[in-house]
Structures are given as structure tokens and as C-alpha cells.
C-alpha positions as CSV (number, residue, x, y, z in Angstrom):
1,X,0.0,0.0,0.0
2,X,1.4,3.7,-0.7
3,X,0.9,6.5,1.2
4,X,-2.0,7.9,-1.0
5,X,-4.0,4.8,-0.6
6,X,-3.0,2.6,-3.4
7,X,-1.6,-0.6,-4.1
8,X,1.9,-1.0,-4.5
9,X,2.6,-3.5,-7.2
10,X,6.2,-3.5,-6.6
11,X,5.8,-5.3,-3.1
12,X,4.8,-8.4,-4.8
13,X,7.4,-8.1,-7.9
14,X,10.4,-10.9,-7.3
15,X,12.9,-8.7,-8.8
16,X,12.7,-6.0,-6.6
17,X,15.9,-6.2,-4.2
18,X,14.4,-7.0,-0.8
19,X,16.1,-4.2,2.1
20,X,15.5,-4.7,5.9
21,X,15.5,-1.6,8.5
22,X,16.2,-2.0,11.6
23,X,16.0,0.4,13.5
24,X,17.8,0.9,17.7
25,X,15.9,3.3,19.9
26,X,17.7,5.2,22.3
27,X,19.1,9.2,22.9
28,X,22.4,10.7,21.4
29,X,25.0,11.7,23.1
30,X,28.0,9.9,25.8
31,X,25.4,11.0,28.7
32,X,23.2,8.2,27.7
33,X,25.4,5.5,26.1
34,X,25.1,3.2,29.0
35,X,21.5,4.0,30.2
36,X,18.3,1.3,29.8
37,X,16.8,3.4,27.1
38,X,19.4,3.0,25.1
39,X,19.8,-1.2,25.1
40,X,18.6,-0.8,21.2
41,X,21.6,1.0,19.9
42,X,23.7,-1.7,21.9
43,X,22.0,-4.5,19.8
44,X,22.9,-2.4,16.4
45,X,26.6,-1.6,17.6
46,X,27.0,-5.5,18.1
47,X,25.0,-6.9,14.7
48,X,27.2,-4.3,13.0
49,X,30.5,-5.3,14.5
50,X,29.4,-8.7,13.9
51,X,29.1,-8.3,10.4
52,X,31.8,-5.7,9.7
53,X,29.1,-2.8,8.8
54,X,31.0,0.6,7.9
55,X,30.8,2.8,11.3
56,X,27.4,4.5,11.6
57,X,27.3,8.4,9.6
58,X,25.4,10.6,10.3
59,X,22.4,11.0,7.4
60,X,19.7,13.9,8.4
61,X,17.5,13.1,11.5
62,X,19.9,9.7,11.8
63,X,23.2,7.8,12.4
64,X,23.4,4.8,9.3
65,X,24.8,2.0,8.1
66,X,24.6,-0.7,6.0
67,X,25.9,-4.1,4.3
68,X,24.8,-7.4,2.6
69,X,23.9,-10.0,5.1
70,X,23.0,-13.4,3.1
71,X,22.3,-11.4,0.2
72,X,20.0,-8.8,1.3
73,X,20.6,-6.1,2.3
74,X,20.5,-4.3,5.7
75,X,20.1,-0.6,6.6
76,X,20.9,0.4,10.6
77,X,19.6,3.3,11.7
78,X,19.9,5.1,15.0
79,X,17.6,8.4,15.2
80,X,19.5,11.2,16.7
81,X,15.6,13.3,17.6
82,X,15.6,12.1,21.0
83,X,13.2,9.2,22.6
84,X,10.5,10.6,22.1
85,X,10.8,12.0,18.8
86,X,12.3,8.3,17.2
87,X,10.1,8.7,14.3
88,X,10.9,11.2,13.2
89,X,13.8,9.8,11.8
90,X,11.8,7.0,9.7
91,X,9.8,9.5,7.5
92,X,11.7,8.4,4.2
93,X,11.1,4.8,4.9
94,X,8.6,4.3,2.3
95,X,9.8,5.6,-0.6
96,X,12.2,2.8,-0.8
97,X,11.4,0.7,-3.6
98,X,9.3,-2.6,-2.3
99,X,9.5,-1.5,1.6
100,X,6.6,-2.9,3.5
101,X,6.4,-1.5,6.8
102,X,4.8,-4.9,8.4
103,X,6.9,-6.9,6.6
104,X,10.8,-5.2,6.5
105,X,11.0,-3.0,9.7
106,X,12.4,-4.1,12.9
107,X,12.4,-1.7,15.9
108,X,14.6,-3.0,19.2
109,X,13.7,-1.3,22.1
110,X,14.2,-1.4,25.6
111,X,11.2,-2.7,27.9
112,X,11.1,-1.6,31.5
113,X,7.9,-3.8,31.8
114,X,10.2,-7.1,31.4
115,X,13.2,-8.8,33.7
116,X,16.4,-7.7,32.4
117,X,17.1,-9.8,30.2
118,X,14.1,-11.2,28.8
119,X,13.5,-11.3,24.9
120,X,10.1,-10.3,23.1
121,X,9.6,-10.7,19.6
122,X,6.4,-9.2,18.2
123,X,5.0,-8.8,15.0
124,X,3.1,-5.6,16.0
125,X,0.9,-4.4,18.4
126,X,0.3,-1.2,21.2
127,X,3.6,0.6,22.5
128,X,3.1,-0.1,26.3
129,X,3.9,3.3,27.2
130,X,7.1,3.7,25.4
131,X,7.6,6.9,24.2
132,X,10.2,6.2,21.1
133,X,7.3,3.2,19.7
134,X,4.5,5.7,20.6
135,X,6.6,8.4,18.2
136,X,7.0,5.6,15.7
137,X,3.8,4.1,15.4
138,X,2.2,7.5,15.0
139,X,4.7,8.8,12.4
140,X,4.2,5.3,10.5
141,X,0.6,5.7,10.9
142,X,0.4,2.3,11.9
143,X,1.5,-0.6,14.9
144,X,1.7,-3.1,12.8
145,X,5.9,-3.5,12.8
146,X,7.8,-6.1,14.0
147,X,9.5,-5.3,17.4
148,X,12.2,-6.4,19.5
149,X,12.0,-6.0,23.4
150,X,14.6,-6.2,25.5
151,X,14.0,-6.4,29.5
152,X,16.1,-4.1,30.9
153,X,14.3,-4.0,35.2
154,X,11.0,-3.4,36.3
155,X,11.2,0.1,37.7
156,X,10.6,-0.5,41.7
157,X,7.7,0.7,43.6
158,X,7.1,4.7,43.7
159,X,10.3,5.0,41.4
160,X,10.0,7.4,38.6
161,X,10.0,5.4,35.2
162,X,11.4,8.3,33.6
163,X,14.2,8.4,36.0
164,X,14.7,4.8,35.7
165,X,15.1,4.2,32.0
166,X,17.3,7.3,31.2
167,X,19.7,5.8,34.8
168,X,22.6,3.0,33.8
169,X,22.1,-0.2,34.9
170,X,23.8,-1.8,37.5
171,X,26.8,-3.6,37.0
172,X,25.1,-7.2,37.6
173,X,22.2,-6.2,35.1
174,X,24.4,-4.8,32.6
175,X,26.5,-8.0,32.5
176,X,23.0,-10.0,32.1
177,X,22.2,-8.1,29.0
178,X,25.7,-7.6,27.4
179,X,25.8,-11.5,27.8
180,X,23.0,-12.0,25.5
181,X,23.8,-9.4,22.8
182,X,25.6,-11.9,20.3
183,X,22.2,-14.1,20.7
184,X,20.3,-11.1,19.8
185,X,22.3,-10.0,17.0
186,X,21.8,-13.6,15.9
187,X,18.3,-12.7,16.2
188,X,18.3,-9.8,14.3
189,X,19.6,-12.1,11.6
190,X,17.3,-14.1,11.6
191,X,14.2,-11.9,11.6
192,X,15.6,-10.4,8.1
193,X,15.9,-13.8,6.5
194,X,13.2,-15.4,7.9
195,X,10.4,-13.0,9.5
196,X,9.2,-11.8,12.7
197,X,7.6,-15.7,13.7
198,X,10.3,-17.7,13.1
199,X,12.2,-15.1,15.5
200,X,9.7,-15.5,17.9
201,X,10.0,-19.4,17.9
202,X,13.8,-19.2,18.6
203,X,14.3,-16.3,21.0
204,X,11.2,-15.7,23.0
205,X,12.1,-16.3,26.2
């Protein structure tokens, strides 16, 4: 579907090189490198040192990269707008040729509604709160885009969630979800070759 309405005939056309976004939530800037919120951007730094992506450049309302994985290839992108500005940073998306939001966008977030780390693959659905998916979802126009949730600590009682997610992690915590970042870049991997359920069958946990 285009953004006028119509249907997109090139979505179903087998030549049409098939691109993956995945996009990292979090904040720019050293203040906020090692805080919860920004767990996403730890996920992309990993998939792309993993794969020996370029360094991520800056490009408009974003940091970038990309490179073939299996053929196909994959864009990073890290919006530089602030949290709760994120999509702001995805308004170009669908003038890619063949991009289907439900079908070739991956957001990884940080969830302070899950155990650090816990994994939750989803294929779309509401933004529990979350201020970068609420952002998204309503520059999109739509919450039906695969996401990636990442535990990071339920926020204790009368704490300030604001406070909580934009605080680093302890060191124990921190070591829980570094651990499982060359699974989740694996992960990553194998949403863009396979889809958003055969993720979900491997690495909800």
C-alpha cells in the first residue's frame, strides 16, 4: 500500500531487491550510552561489528549503516531526535522501492515492563507506554511493525520510570544483557531472512 492509498505493485514483484531496516531506539549523546533506554543501539553496535558494517554516519535526523547479510541487504539506523521524537527519523522509509512497513522494519527497544534480560519478539501491536514506539507508530501511521523488546528492570515501587530508564544499569544487570547481545544480534539475523515468527519461535524467552 502507498501513502496515497493505493496498491503498491512492486511489493509483490520478485525482482525487486528486498532491504531490511532495523531500527535501535535510544538518545544521542555519551550521557546516555550506557543507560536502559538505550539497550537498542547496543543491539545495532553488536549486529554491526558482527558483520563488519562501515561505522554508523550521520544522514539527516539519523546515524546509518549498512551491508549485505546473506544477500540482502541491511540498513541500521539510529535516530538522533531524542526518545520521544524516534520517528521522526523514519519519514523516508517508504519511498524505498518494495518496503513494507509490516513486513521489512524491525524496531529493538528497551522494555522496563520485562526482567532484564528477557527477549520479546512481536510482530506488531500497542507501545506499552514507550515513548520512542509511541513516536513511531504514530509517524508510521500504523503498529503493525515487528519489534524487539529487551528487559532491561521493572522500575521499583514509587520510582520514577522516567528516572529509571534514562539511569545505567547496575553492574550485575548490565552483564546480564551484554551477555545475550551476540544471541540477539543472531536474532536480528534471523528476523531479516526469515520474518518476525520464526524469530519469535527461537528467541522468546
Amino acid at each position: 500500500m502507498t501513502p496515497d492509498g493505493g496498491a503498491d505493485t512492486r511489493a509483490s514483484d520478485s525482482r525487486v531487491p528486498r532491504t531490511r531496516v532495523v531500527v535501535g531506539l535510544g538518545n544521542p549523546g555519551p550521557r546516555y550510552d550506557g543507560t536502559r533506554h538505550n539497550v537498542g543501539w547496543w543491539v545495532l553496535d553488536r549486529f554491526a561489528y558482527d558483520r563488519d558494517f562501515e561505522p554508523f554516519e550521520r544522514s539527516g535526523k539519523r546515524l546509518e549503516t549498512s551491508g549485505e547479510v546473506d544477500g540482502r541487504t541491511i540498513v541500521l539506523v539510529k535516530p538522533r531526535t531524542y526518545m520521544n521524537r524516534s520517528g521522526l527519523a523514519l519519514t523516508t522509509l517508504w519511498k524505498m522501492d518494495g518496503f513494507e512497513v509490516a513486513r521489512d522494519l524491525l524496531v529493538v527497544t528497551d522494555d522496563a515492563n520485562l526482567d532484564v534480560g528477557r527477549v520479546r519478539f512481536r510482530p506488531g501491536g500497542g507501545t506499552g507506554g514507550h515513548k520512542g514506539l509511541r513516536s513511531v507508530t504514530g509517524v508510521l501511521g500504523t503498529g503493525d511493525y515487528a519489534r524487539l523488546r529487551i528487559g532491561v528492570g521493572v522500575a521499583p515501587a514509587g520510582a520514577d520510570l522516567s528516572d529509571w530508564v534514562l539511569a545505567e544499569m547496575s553492574p550485575d544487570d548490565e552483564d546480564v544483557v551484554v551477555a545475550l547481545l551476540p544471541e540477539l544480534s543472531e536474532a536480528v539475523a534471523v528476523w531479516a531472512e526469515d520474518g518476525v515468527e520464526a524469530a519469535m519461535n527461537r528467541f522468546n524467552r
